[in-house]
N, C-alpha and C positions, 0 to 999 in steps of 0.2 A: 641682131643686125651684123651686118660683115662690110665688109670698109666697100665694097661696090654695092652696096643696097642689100633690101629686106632678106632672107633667105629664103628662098625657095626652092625646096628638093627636087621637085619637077622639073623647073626649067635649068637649075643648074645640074640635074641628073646622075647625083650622088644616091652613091647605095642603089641595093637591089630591094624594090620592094617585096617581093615574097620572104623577104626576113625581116623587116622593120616592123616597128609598132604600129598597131590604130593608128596612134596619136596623131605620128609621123606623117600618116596616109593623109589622115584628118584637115593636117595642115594646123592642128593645134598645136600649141608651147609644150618642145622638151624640156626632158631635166636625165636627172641619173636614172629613174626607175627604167627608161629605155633602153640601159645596159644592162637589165635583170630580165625584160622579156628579150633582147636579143641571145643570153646565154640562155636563158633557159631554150628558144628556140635550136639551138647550137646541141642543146645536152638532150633537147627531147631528139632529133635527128639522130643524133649517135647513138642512142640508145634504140630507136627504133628503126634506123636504118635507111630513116627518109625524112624530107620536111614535111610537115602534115601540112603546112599552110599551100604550100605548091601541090599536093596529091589535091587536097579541095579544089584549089583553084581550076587541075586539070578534069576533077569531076565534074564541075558546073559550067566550065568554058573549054573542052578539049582542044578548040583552035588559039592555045592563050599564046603559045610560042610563038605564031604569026604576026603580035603585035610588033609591027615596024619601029617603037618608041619608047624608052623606058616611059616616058608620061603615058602611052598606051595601057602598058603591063601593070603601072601603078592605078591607074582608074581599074582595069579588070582587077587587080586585086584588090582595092578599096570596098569593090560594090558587086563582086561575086566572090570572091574566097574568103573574108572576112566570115560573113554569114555563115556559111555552110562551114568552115571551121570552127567557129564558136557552137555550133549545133553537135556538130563532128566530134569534139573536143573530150567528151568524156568516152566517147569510143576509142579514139587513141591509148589514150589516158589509161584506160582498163589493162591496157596491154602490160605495164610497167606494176612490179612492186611497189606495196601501198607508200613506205618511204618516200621511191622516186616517186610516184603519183600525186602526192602532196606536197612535194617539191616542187617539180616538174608544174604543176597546177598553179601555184601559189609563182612561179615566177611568170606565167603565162596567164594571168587573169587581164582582162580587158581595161579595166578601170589604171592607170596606173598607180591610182592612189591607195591603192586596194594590193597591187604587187609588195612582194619583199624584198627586201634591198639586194644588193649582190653580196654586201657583208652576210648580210644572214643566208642566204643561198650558199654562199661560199663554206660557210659555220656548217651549213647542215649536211652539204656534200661532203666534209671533209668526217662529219657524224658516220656518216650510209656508210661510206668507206671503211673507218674505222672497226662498225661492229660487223663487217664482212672480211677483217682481217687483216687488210690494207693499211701497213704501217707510211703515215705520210710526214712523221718528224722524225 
């Protein structure tokens, strides 16, 4: 709750949904696992050069940009990019070494419950880095 009533991301029009969670979309109860799929969305993008949820979305709905509404662009990503990115998902995925891949994966699973934390995201990145050379202490 927020001292002017229930929260509601739609009508109060926070955040861009082609980077939020399900969940978020859902209208279901966050917690922290929503900072593990926002960075991992954050680190698949940088490493691939694009967000995969937005390229789906422009696959299954190429007029998404016309949505006058962020409530517009959140319903077309709730109920066509969702889908086709989870379908999509191990085709991106393929693109990234098996490390990132099962990072990258593991912070991007649908379920939040099922995601890994960002401590441990954080742990494993700072791993990848390490055995590629990358002194980060």
């Amino acid at each position: 709750q927020v001292a002017c009533g229930a929260w509601d991301p739609i009508r109060w029009g926070i955040g861009d949904p082609l980077w939020q969670p399900p969940e978020v979309l859902d209208g279901r109860p966050t917690g922290p696992e929503n900072h593990a799929w926002s960075a991992g969305l954050v680190f698949a993008a940088i490493c691939l050069g694009y967000n995969p949820v937005e390229v789906a979305l422009q696959v299954v709905s190429p007029d998404v940009f016309t949505a006058k509404t962020n409530a517009e662009v959140w319903h077309q990503a709730r109920e066509l990019a969702w889908p086709h990115f989870f379908v999509q998902r191990s085709t991106f995925l393929s693109s990234l070494g098996p490390e990132l891949r099962e990072l990258v994966g593991r912070m991007l699973e649908r379920d939040p419950r099922e995601r890994c934390s960002t401590a441990e995201a954080l742990a494993a990145a700072m791993a990848i880095a390490e055995s590629q050379g990358v002194r980060l202490r």
